[in-house]
C-alpha positions in Angstrom: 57.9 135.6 38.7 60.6 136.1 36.2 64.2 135.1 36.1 65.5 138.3 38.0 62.7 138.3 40.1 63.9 134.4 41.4 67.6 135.5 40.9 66.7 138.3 43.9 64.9 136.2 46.4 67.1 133.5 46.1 69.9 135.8 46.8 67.6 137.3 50.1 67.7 134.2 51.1 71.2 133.1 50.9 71.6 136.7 52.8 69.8 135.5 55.5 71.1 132.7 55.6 74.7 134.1 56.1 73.4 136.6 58.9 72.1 133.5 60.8 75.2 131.7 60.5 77.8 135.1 61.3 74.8 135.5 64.2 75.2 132.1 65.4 79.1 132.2 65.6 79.4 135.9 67.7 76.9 134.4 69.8 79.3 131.3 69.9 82.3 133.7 70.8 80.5 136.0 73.5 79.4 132.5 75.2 83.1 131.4 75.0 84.5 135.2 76.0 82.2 134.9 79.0 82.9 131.6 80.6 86.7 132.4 80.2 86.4 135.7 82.3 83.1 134.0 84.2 83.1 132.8 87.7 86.7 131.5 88.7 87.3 128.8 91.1 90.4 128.5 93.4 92.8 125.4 93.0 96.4 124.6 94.0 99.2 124.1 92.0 102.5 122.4 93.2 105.9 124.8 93.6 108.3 121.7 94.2 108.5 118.1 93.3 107.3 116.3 96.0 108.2 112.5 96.5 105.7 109.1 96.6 104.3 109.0 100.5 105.6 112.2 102.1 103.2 114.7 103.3 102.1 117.8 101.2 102.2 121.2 103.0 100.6 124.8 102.3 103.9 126.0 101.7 104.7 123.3 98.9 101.7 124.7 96.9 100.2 127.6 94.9 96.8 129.5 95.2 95.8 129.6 91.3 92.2 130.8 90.0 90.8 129.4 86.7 87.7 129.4 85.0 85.6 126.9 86.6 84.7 125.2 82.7 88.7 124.3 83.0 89.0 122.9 85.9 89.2 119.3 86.2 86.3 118.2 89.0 89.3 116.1 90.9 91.0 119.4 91.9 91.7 120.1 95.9 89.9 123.0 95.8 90.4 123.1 100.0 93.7 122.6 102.0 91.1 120.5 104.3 91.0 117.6 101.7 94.5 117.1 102.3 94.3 116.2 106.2 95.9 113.4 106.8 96.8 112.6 103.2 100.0 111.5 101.9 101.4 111.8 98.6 100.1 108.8 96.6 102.9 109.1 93.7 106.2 110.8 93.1 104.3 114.6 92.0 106.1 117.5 90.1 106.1 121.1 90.3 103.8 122.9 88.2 101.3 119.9 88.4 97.7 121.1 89.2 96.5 119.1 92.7 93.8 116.3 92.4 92.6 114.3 94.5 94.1 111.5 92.9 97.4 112.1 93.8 96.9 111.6 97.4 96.0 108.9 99.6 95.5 108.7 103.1 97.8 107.8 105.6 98.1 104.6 107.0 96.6 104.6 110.9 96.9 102.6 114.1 94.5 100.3 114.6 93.1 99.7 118.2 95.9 98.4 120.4 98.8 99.2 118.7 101.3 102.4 119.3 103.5 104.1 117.2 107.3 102.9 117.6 110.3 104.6 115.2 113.5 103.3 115.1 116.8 103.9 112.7 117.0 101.5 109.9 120.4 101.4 108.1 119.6 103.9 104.9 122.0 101.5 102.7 120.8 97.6 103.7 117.6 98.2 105.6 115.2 100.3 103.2 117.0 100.8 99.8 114.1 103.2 98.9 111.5 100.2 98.4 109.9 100.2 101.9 106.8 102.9 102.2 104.1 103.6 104.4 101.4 100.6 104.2 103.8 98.5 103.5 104.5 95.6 105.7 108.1 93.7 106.5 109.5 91.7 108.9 111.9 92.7 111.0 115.0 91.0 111.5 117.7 91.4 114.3 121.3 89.8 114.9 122.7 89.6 118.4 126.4 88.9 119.4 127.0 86.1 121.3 126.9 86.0 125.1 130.2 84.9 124.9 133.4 85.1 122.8 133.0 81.1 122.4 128.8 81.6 121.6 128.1 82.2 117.5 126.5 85.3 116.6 122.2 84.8 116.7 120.2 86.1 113.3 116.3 86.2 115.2 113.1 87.7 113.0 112.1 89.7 116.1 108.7 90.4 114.5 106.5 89.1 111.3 104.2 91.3 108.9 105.4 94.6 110.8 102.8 97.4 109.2 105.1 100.9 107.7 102.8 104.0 108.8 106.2 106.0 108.2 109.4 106.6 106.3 111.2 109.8 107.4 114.6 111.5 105.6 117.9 110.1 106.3 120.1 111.6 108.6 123.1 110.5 110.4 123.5 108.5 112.7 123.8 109.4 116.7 126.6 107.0 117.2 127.9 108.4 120.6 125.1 106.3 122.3 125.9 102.7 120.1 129.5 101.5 119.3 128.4 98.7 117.4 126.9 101.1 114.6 128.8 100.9 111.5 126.7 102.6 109.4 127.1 106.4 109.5 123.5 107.1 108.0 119.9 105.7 108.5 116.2 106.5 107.8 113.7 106.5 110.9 110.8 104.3 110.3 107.5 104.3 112.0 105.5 101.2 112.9 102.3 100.4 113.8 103.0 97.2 117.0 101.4 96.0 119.9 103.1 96.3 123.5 105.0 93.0 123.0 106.4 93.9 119.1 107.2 97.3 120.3 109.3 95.9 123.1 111.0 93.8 121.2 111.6 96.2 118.6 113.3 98.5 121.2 115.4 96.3 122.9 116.7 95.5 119.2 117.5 98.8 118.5 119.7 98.7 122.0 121.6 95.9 122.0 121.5 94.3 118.4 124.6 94.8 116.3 121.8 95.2 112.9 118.5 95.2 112.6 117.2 94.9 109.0 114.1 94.8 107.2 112.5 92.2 104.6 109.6 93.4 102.9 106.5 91.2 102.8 104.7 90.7 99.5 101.5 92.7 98.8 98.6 90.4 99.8 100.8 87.6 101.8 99.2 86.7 105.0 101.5 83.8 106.1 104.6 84.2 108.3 107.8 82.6 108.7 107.4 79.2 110.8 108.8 79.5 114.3 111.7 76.9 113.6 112.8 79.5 110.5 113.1 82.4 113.3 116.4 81.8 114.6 119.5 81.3 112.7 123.5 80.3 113.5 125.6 79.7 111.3 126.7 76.6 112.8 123.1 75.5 112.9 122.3 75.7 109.3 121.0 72.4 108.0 121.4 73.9 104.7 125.1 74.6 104.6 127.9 72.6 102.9 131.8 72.4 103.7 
């Protein structure tokens, strides 16, 4: 085989070396061009910020289609997977819905009811108490008499938050002593005797404000820190 004779084969070669290649790549492309336009799976995009712990609704969200290599496998893909399910973080509009920005909502356990009452929006909450959290809920009562001191009491210990609502005004036709002219219902999870108690604060206590209870503490105030005068207090000077 002479030189042109080499020169030719090598350049056959080379040749099909390039067709393999340019074959490889359009096959590459169509591959690519078909899972784009391929089967399409349905997911839910938010229209509105939503914030940390409120309920997500249908008509907060987006029916969207995209191509199922895209989507990420923690998309809602159902409106069922949000039943019962809270928001676990503030969300934005325009986010894509996974499952990891929801959590479920905190439930009554088995002899406990559901009790809401109107916390001052200004001293009670101040935006830190969520569901699943826990507080303890403290209540000041005017004296019996104009000569008694005013009574601080911590009505009930490690109260458990299953819901914060918006704040709206107050209904102060049915409670003089109000000074507040705005509050936030909240929703607690308490047995018959803590649910009593909690009511008959709301009634006839002149506040009733909530201390939130670490994350993870267990212990409780001791019964001699419960109740609180002013004249009483070992701890003041003058």
């Amino acid at each position: 085989m002479n030189s042109r004779q080499r020169r030719g084969v090598v350049l056959l070669v080379v040749s099909a070396l390039c067709a393999v290649a340019a074959f490889a790549g359009v096959l590459s492309v169509i591959g690519d061009a078909r899972s784009e336009v391929g089967p399409k799976i349905t997911a839910y995009r938010l229209t509105q910020d939503i914030p940390a712990y409120k309920t997500i609704t249908s008509q907060q969200l987006t029916k969207v289609q995209i191509p199922k290599r895209w989507l990420p496998t923690t998309a809602v893909r159902d409106l069922v997977e949000l039943n019962g399910k809270i928001a676990a973080t503030p969300l934005k509009s325009g986010s894509l819905l996974q499952t990891d920005m929801v959590e479920a909502r905190p439930a009554l356990q088995a002899g406990q009811m559901e009790i809401a009452i109107m916390i001052d929006a200004e001293t009670g909450v101040a935006g830190k108490i969520t569901p699943g959290a826990k507080v303890n809920i403290f209540a000041t009562f005017a004296g019996k008499k104009d000569t008694d001191p005013d009574v601080s009491r911590i009505i009930v210990t490690g109260a458990p938050v299953i819901d914060v609502g918006q704040i709206k005004a107050f209904d102060t036709s049915d409670n003089s002593l109000r000074s507040s002219t705005q509050g936030v219902p909240i929703t607690f999870a308490l047995g018959a005797q803590d649910a009593q108690r909690v009511a008959f604060a709301e009634s006839f206590a002149k506040h009733v404000r909530l201390a939130l209870v670490a994350p993870g503490d267990t212990s409780s105030p001791p019964t001699s820190d419960r109740t609180y005068t002013l004249a009483g207090d070992t701890g003041s000077h003058g």
